[in-house]
N, C-alpha and C positions, 0 to 999 in steps of 0.2 A: 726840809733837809737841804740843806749846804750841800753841792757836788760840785768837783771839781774833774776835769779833764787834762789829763798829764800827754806831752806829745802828739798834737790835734794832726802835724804831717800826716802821717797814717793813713792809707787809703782805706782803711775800715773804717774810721771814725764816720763818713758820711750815712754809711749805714746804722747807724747807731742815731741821726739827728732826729729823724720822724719818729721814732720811739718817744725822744724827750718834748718833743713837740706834742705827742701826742697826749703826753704824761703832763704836760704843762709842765715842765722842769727849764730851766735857766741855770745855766752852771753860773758858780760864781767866780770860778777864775778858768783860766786855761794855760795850756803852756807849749811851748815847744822850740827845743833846742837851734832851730833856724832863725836866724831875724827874720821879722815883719810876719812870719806864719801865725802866731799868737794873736797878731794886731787885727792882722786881716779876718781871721776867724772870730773873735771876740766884739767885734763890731754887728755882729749879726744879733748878739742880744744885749739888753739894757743892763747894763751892770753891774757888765760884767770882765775881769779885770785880767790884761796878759801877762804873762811872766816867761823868760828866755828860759831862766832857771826853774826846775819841776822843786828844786829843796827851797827857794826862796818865796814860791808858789805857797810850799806848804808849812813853811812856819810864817807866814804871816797869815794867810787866810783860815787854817785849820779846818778841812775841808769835813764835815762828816762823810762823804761817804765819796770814793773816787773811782773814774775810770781811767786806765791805764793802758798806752800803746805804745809805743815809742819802734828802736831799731831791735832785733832781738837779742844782740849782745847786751843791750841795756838793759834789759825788762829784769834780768836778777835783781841788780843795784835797787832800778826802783822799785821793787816787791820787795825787797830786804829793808828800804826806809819805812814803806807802809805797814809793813809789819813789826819793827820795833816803835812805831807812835802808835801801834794797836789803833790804825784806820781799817774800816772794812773797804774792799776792792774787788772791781773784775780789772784783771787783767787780759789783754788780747793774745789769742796764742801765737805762738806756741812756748813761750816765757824762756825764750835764751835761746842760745847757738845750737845747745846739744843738753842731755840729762843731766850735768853733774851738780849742777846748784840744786835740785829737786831736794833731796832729803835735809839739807841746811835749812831750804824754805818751809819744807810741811814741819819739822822740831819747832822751830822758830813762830809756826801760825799757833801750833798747839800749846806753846807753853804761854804765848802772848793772847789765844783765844781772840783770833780774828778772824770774821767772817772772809772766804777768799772763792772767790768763781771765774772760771774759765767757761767761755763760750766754744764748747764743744755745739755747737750750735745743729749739726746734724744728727745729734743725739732728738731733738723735738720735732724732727721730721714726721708728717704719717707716715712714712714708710718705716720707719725706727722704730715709731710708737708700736706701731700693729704688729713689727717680729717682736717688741723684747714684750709686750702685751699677751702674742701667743708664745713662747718661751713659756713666760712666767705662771702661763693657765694650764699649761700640760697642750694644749692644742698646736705648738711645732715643738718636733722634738728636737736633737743635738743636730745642729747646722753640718751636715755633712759637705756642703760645698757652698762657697758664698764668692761674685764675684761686684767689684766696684770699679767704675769708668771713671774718671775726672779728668777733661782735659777743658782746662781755663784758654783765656785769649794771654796773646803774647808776650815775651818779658818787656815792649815796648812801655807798656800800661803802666808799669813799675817805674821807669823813667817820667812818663810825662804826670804820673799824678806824685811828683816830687819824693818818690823812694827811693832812688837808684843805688843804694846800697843793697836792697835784693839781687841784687845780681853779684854781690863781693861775699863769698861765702864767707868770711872771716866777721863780717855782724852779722848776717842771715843764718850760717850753720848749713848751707849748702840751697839747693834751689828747689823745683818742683815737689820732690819726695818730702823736704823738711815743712816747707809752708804748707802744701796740702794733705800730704799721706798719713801727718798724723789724727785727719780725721777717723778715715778709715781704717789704722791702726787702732784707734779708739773704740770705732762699732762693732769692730771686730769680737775684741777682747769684751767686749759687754754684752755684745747678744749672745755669745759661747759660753760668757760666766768661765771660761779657763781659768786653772790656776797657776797653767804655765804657758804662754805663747813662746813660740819660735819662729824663727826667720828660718824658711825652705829655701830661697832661693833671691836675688837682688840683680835687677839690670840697670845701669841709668844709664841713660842718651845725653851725649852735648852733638845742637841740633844745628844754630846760629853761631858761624863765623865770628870769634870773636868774646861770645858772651861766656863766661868762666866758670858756669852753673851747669846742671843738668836740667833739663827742660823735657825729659820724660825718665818716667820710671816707670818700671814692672818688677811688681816684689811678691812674692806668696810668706803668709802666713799658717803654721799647724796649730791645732789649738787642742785641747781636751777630747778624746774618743773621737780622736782623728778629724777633728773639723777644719776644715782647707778654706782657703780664701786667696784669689788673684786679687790683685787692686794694679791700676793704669792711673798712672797723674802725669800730666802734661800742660806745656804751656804752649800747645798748639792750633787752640781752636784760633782761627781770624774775625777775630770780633772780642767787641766785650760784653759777652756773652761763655756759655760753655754747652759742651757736651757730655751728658750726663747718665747712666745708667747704672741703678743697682739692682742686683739682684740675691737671693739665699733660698735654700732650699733645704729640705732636714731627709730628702728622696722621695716625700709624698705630695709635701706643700711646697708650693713654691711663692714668691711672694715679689714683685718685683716692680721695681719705679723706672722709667722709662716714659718720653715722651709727657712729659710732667704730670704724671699721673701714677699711684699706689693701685697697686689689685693684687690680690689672693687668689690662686689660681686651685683648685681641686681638682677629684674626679667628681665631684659634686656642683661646680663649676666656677664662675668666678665671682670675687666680692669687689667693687670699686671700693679705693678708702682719700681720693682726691689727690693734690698736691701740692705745692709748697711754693713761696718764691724764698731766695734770699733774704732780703728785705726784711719781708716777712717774718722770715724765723728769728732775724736779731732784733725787730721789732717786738715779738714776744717773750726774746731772752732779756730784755729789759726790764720789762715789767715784769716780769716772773721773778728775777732774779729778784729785784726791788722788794717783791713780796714776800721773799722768801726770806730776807735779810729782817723784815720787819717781825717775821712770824716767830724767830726763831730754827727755820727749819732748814735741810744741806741747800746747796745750788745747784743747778742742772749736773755742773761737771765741776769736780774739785779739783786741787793743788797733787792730790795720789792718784787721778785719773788721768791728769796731764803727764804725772810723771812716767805712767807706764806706756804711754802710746809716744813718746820721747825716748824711752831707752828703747821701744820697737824699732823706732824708726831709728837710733843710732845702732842700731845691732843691724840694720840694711846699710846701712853706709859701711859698716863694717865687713861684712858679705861681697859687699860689691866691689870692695878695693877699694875704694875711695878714702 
């Protein structure tokens, strides 16, 4: 299979290399809109070819199957090209600024029938696996309260691994709440099965003198038979590294990741279920994904998955005044 990689800047992209190394894979082109980023990156495999331009990339190479990163005001355009040359792709989240391109994209995948995966990547956690697992068995019932920690290392990190447009809300779609809360906007709405979420309540913090973003946020979500959910995203921790805890409870079980480690907690007592790195998880969403493209079968996380944990989280931006 021919792969190509559009936008290699991207500080995700690194996590995505030991996956393809592992897979044996060798993209055949690469790209990214910066000089010398292409060059410099494409040197690491045999023959494999840079392009500045991602449309020049892909009419000459014709890549079968692409992964896609770029700024997030961009990632419409380039999911709008991959999906009128009906290329399958994952794109990186959170695909734009804000929700409005979603319904143009998902018309657009469906009438062109192209395979399309977002790395909702905390969806394949054990801790995710084992709620939407007992969900799905009758053994937790309706999440009556769920809370999620995320606090990342600094908007420094953004600067020095060559993104610093994360911090210009006008290509990023705003800062900590947009880049990470729509994970948790995501697990939300999926281990509740809601058929309608709501924004309770929306705070964001600007922390750092100067930087134009918000660098924490606290938002609540309601879900279906009253299911509640705090979530914390911040760009606070000092290191790169984070601080991480989830937790969900249905008022019997409780289930909670913490200290890098899943457990189930009863009055029958507890179940260890391990835990996860980063890496890790996009290491399997590669090959997963890969397999699932081959099989015929969905992707972890679709193009209507993204879009709802996007207008979540534009419905907090909206909440909060901002």
């Amino acid at each position: 299979m021919r792969i190509a990689i559009l936008e290699i800047s991207h500080w995700h992209v690194p996590l995505y290399l030991p996956a393809f190394t592992a897979l044996g894979i060798t993209p055949v082109a690469v790209s990214d809109e910066q000089p010398g980023y292409a060059e410099r990156f494409a040197a690491q495999f045999s023959g494999c070819t840079p392009y500045v331009d991602y449309v020049e990339l892909l009419d000459r190479e014709k890549p079968d199957f692409v992964f896609s990163f770029g700024r997030y005001r961009l990632q419409p355009e380039i999911a709008t090209n991959l999906l009128e040359r009906r290329t399958p792709f994952v794109i990186e989240k959170p695909l734009g600024a804000d929700a409005s391109q979603f319904e143009r994209l998902i018309a657009l995948a469906k009438q062109n029938d192209v395979f399309v995966a977002l790395p909702l990547t905390n969806r394949a956690a054990p801790f995710s696996q084992a709620v939407k697992e007992m969900r799905d068995d009758g053994r937790l019932g309706q999440i009556c309260h769920a809370h999620f920690r995320y606090a990342g290392g600094p908007v420094q990190r953004y600067v020095d691994s060559g993104c610093p447009w994360m911090l210009d809300a006008a290509e990023s779609g705003g800062g900590a709440l947009r880049n990470l809360g729509v994970h948790y906007a995501d697990l939300f709405a999926w281990f509740t099965g809601s058929e309608c979420v709501q924004v309770g309540s929306a705070h964001l913090q600007r922390i750092t003198p100067g930087i134009p973003v918000e660098e924490y946020a606290n938002v609540t979500f309601l879900g279906d038979d009253d299911a509640f959910a705090n979530v914390e995203i911040a760009y606070t921790y000092p290191a790169d590294a984070a601080d991480v805890v989830w937790n969900v409870s249905d008022g019997k079980t409780y289930v909670t990741y913490r200290d890098g480690q899943t457990r189930i907690i009863t009055e029958d007592g507890v179940e260890e279920r391990g835990g996860h790195s980063v890496p890790g998880l996009y290491q399997d969403f590669v090959k997963d994904t890969l397999q699932a493209y081959r099989e015929g079968r969905p992707p972890l996380a679709t193009l209507e998955d993204m879009h709802r944990a996007m207008a979540l989280v534009d419905a907090c931006y909206a909440k909060a005044g901002a």
